[in-house]
N, C-alpha and C positions, 0 to 999 in steps of 0.2 A: 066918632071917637076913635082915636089911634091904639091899635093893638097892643104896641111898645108900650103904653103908660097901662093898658090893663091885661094883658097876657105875659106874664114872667117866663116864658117860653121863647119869647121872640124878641132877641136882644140885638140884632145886627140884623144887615140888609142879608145875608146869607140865611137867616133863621124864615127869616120875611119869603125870601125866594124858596126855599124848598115850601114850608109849607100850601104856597099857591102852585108849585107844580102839585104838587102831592095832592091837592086836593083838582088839579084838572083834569088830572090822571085817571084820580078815581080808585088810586091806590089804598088810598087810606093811611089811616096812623096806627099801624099795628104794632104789637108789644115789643116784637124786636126792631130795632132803630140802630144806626150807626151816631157814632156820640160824635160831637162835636163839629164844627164850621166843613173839615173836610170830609167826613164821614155825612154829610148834608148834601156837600156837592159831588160827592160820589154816589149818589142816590139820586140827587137830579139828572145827571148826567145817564144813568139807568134809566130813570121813566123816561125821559126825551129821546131817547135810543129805542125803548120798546114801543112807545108812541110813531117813532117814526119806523119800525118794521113791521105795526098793524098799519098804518097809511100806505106804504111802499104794496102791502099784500091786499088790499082796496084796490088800488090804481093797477095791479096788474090783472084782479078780476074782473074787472067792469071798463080796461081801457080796450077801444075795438082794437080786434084782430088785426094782424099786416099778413100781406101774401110776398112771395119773394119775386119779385119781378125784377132786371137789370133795366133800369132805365139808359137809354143810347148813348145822353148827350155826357151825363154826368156819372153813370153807374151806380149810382146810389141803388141799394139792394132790398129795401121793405118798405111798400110803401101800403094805404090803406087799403080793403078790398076794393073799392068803389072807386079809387083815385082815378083822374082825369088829367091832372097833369102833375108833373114831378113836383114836389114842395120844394124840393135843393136847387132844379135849373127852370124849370117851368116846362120843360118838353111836355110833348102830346104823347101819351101813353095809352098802349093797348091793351090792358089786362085782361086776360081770357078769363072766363070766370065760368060756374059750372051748369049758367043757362045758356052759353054761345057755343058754337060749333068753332 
């Protein structure tokens, strides 16, 4: 069954599109709402913003560490701890690390 013919709430594809962010979100439908089509997409446009600064702060706590090493051929300047050769030129790198002399 389609929504449009039994939810008198949801009258345009804009009505349709916020309420599935809103419910991805996990925001909810709380009492205060912004009225109308732009008021809708100024609201999606917020949770896909805050969705995507809780992803951005995921990905910066769990992406591994880089160490600053200049690689020779290309200078590329951070590469992973453990790296073996540069990802930008492919040189053979030697990163000191804090069990080698």
């Amino acid at each position: 069954m389609r929504q449009h013919q039994t939810n008198d709430k949801i009258q345009n594809y804009v009505d349709a599109l916020y309420f599935t962010v809103t419910t991805l979100t996990t925001t909810g439908f709380g009492d205060v709402t912004l009225n109308g089509s732009a008021g809708k997409l100024i609201s999606v446009l917020i949770m896909i913003f805050g969705v995507s600064l809780f992803l951005r702060l995921v990905q910066v706590l769990f992406r591994p560490r880089k160490v600053e090493f200049e690689c020779p051929g290309c200078g590329l300047n951070r590469h992973e701890q453990d790296a073996v050769h540069c990802k930008a030129c492919g040189r053979l790198l030697h990163i000191v690390n804090e069990g080698e002399d």
